[in-house]
C-alpha positions as CSV (number, residue, x, y, z in Angstrom):
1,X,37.6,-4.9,-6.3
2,X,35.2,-6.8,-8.8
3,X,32.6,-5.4,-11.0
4,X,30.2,-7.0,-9.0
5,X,31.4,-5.8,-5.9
6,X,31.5,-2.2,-7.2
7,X,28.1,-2.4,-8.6
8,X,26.7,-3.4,-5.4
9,X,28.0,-0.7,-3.8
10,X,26.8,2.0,-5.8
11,X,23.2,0.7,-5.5
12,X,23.5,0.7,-2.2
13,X,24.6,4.1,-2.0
14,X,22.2,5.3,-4.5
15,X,19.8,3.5,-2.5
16,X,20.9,5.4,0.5
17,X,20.6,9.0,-1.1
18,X,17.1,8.4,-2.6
19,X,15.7,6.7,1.0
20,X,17.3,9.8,2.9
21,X,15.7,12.1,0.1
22,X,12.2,10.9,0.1
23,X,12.4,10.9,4.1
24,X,13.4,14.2,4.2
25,X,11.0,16.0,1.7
26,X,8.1,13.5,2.8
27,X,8.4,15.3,6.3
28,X,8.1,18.3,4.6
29,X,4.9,17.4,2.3
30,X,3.3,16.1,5.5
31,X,3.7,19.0,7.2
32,X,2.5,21.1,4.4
33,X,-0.5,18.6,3.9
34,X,-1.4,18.3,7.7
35,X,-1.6,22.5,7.3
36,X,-4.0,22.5,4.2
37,X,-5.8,20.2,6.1
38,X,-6.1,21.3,9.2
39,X,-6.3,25.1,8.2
40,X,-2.9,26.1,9.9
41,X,0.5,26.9,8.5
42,X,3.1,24.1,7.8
43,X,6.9,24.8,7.5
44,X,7.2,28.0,4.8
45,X,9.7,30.4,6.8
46,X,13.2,28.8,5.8
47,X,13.8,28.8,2.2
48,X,10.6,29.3,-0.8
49,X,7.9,27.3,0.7
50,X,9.9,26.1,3.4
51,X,11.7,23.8,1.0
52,X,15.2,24.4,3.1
53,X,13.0,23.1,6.1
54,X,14.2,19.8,5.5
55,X,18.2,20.8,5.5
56,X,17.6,22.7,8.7
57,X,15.8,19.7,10.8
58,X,18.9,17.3,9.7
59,X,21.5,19.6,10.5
60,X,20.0,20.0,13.8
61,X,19.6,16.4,14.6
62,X,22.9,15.3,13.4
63,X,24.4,18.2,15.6
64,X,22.6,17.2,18.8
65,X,23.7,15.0,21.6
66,X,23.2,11.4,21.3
67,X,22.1,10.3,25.4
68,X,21.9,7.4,26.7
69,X,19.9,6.9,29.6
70,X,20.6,5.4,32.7
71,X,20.1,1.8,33.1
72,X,19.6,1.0,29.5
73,X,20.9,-1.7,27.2
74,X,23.1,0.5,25.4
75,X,24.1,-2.4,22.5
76,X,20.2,-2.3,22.1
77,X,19.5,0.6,22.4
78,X,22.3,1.4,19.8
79,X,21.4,-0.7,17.0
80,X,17.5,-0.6,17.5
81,X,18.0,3.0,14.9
82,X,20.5,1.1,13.1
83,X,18.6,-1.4,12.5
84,X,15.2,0.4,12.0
85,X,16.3,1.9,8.9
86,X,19.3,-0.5,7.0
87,X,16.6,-3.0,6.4
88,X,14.4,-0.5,4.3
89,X,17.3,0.8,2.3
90,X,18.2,-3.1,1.5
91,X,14.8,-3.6,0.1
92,X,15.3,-0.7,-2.3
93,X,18.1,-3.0,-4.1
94,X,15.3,-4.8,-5.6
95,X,12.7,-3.2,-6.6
96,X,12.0,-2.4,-10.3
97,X,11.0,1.5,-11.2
98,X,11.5,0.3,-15.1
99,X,12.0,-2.3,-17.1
100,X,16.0,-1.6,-16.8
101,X,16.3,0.7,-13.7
102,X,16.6,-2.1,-10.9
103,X,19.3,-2.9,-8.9
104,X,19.3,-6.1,-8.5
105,X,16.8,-8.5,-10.1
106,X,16.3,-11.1,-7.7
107,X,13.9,-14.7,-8.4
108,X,12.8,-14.0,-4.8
109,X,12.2,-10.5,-4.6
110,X,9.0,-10.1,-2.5
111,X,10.6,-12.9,-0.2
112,X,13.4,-10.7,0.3
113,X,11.3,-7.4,1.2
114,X,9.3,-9.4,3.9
115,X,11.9,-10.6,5.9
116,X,13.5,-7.3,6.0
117,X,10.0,-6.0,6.9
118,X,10.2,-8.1,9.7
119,X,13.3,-7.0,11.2
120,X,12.0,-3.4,11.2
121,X,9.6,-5.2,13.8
122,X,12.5,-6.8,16.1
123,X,13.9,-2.7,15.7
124,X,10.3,-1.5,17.6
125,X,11.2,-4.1,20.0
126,X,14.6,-3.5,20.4
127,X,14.2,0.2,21.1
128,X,11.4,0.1,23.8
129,X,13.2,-3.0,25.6
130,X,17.2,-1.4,25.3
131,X,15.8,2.0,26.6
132,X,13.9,0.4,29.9
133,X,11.1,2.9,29.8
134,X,7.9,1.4,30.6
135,X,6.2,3.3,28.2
136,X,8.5,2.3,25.6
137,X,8.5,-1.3,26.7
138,X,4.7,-1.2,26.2
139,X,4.4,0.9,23.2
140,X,7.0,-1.3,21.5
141,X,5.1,-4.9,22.7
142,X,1.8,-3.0,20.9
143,X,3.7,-2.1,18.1
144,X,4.7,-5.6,17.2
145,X,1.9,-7.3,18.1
146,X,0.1,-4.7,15.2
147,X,2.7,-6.0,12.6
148,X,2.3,-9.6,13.4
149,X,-1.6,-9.1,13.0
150,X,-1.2,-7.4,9.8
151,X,1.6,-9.2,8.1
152,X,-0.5,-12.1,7.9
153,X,-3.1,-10.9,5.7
154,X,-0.6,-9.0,4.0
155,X,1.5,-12.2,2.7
156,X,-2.0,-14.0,2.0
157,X,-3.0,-11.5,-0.7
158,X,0.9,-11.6,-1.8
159,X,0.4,-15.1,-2.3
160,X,-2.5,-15.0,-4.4
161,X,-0.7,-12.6,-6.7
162,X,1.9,-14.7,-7.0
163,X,0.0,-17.7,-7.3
164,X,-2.0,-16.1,-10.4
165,X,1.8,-15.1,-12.0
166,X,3.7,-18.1,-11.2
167,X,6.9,-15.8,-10.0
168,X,8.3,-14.3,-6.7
169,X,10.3,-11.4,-8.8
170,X,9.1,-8.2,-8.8
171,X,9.8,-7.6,-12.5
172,X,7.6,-10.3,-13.6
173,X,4.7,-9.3,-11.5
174,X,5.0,-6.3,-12.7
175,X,5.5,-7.4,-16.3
176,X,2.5,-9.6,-16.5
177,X,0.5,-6.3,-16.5
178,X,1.7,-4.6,-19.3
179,X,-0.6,-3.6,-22.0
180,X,-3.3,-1.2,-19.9
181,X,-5.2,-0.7,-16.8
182,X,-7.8,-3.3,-18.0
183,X,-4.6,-5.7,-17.4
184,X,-4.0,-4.4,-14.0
185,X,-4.6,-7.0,-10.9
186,X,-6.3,-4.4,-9.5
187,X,-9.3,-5.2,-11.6
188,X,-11.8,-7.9,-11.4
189,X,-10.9,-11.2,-13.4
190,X,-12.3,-14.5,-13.5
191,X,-9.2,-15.9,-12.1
192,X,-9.8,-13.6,-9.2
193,X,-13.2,-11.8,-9.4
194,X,-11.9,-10.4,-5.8
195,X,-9.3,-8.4,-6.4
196,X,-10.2,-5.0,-5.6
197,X,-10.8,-6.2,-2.3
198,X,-7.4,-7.7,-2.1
199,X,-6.5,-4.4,-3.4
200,X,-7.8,-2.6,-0.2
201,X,-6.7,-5.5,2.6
202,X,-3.2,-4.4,1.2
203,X,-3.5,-1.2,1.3
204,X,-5.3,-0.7,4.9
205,X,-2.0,-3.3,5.7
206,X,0.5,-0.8,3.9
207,X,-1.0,1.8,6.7
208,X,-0.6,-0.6,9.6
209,X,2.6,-2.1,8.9
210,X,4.2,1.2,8.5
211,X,2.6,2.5,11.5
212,X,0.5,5.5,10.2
213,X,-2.6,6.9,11.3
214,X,-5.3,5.8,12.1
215,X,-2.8,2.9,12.7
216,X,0.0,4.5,14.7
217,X,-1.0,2.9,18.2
218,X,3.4,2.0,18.6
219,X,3.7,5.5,19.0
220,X,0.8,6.6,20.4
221,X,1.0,5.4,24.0
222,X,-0.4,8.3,25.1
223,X,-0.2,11.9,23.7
224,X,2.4,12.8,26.3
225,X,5.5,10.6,24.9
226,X,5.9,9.1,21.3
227,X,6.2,5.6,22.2
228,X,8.5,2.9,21.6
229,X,11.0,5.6,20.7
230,X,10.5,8.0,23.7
231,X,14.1,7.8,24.8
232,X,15.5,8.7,21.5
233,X,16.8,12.0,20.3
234,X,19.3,13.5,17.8
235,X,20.1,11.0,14.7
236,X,18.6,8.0,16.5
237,X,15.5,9.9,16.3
238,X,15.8,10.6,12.7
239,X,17.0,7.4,11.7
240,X,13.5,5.8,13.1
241,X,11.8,8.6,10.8
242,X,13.9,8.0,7.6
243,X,12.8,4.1,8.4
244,X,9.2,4.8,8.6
245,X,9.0,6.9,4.9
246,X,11.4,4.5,3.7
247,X,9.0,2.1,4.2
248,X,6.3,4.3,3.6
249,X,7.5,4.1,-0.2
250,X,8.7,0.7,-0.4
251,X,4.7,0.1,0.6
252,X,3.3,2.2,-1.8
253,X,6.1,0.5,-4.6
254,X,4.6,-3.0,-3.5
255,X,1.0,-1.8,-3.9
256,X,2.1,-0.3,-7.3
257,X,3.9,-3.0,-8.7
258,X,1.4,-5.6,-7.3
259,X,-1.7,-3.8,-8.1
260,X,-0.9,-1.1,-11.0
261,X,1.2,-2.1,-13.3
262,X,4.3,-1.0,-12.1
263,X,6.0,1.2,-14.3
264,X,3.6,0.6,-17.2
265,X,1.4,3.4,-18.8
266,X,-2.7,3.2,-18.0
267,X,-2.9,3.2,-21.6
268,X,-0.4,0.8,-22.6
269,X,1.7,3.5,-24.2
270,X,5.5,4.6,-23.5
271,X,5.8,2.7,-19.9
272,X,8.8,4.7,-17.9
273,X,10.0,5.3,-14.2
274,X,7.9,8.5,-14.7
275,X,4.8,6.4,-14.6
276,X,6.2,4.3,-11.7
277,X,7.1,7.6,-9.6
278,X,3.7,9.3,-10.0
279,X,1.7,6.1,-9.0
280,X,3.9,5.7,-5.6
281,X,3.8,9.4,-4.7
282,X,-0.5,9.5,-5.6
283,X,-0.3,7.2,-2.9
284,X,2.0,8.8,-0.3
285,X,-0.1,11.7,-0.9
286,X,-3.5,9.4,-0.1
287,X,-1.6,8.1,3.0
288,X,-0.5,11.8,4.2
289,X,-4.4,12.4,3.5
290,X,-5.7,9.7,5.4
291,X,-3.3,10.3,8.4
292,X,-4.5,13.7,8.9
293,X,-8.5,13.2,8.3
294,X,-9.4,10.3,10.9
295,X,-8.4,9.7,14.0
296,X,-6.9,7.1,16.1
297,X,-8.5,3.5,16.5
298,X,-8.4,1.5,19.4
299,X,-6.0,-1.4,20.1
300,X,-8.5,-3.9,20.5
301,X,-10.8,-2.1,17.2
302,X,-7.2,-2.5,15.3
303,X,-6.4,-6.1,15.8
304,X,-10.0,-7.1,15.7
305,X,-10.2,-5.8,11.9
306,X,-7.1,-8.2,11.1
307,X,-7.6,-11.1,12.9
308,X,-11.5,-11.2,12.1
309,X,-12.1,-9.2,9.1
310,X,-8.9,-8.7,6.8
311,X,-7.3,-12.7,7.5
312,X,-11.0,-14.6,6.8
313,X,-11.9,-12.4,3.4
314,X,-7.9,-12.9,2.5
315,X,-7.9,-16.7,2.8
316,X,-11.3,-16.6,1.3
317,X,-10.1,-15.1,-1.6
318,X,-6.6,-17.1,-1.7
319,X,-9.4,-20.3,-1.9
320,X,-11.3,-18.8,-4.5
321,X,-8.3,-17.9,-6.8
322,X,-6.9,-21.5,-6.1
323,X,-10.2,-23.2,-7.4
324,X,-10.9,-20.9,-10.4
325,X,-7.1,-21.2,-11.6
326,X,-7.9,-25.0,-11.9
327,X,-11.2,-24.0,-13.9
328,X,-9.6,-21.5,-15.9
């Protein structure tokens, strides 16, 4: 076996362990923020604070019978799980947490992270079509139709970013920041005077595309079944939920490393992972916060603010940054 070989497979695996990690404790920080916020109890029986929570709900889903039901497409509804979740690991291969931790370094880095985003779309579809539930079919035709609508504002503000770098790889996007917070892209410059609001058209896009609240309409059919996923139980149940806070933290690593300087120091002093890992998990905590403080939006209320909103101000400000880079 080559080095190269070898080396791919360990960051996959370690990739693995830290995806299944973060899913697992994620569950059990939401739960414990859903009960501060809601003023009832999360998980805090099994284990000190209910840390062993997490160990217990795996074990019981990877114990339980996988059924299938009658009448459905078992190869789809088979790999829709699969598929849900091996796209977000693979994404984890290249993204930068230092200047030297990174799997894999790759020229076309954000590329590569959207069109694995997109096949955790054709997984949505996948599972509410291969289980022939109505309310999966429809749940799962929503849920795509949400990620169409916000991938496209999404990749607008990407491509302003890169635009103003002149590089697809994550590294150097988030190397162009170095030196402070006054360097961040989050800040106002005369490049891009508009890029706090870029800032926030990413982030409310972060929320959509990984289907959280108030943005969670896939699985929200009705408050009776969960969605495109109603069918599912056991590990094809979990493996939709370690896809969605995988994703949840490959979003808030985007946002970090496109917005805050990536592992880089506010100050400009001693950038480390440690700088990159409390950035990404201020913002899981802000997306935990905003799941459980407002409620549901509306289909029509949720594609409205894409297609007329988010998309016009986006391609506004792609225009703008395209003109002032010629001045400037």
């Amino acid at each position: 076996m080559s080095l190269t070989v070898l080396n791919a497979i360990i960051a996959v695996v370690i990739a693995i362990g830290f995806a299944a990690l973060n899913a697992a404790y994620l569950v059990w920080a939401e739960r414990r923020g859903a009960g501060r916020i809601q003023r009832r109890p999360g998980p805090n029986v099994n284990g000190p604070f209910g840390l062993l929570q997490p160990l217990a709900d795996g074990c019981k889903l990877m114990t339980k019978q996988l059924v299938i039901p009658g009448g459905a497409d078992k190869a789809l509804f088979m790999v829709a799980p699969v598929l849900a979740m091996a796209p977000a690991i693979m994404s984890f291969v290249t993204i930068p947490f230092s200047n030297v931790v990174v799997a894999k370094s790759m020229d076309v880095g954000v590329l590569m992270i959207f069109a694995f985003a997109s096949l955790g779309g054709m997984s949505i579809l996948f599972a509410g079509w291969g289980s022939r539930n109505k309310y999966g079919v429809m749940a799962s035709v929503r849920a795509v139709s949400q990620a169409i609508s916000y991938e496209v504002p999404m990749l607008i503000t990407v491509i302003t970013i890169v635009m103003m770098t002149g590089s697809m790889n994550l590294h150097d996007l988030a190397v162009a920041q170095s030196g402070g917070f006054w360097h961040w892209n989050v800040i106002p410059s005369l490049s891009s005077p508009l890029m706090p609001v870029s800032f926030l058209i990413f982030f409310i896009c972060s929320l959509a595309e990984t289907n959280r609240a108030p943005f969670d309409l896939g699985e929200a059919e009705s408050e009776l079944v969960a969605g495109f996923h109603t069918e599912y139980g056991s590990m094809g149940f979990g493996l939709f939920f370690m896809g969605e806070y995988a994703n949840i933290v490959i979003g808030a690593s985007l946002i970090t490393i496109l917005f805050l300087g990536g592992w880089g120091c506010p100050f400009g002093l001693f950038p480390s992972v440690f700088w990159f890992l409390l950035k990404i998990y201020i913002l899981i905590a802000t997306f935990i916060w905003i799941r459980w403080t407002f409620p549901r939006t509306t289909i029509y209320g949720l594609l409205n603010l894409s297609w007329k909103i988010l998309i016009p101000i986006s391609l506004f400000n792609l225009l703008l940054t395209a003109g002032l880079l010629k001045v400037f």
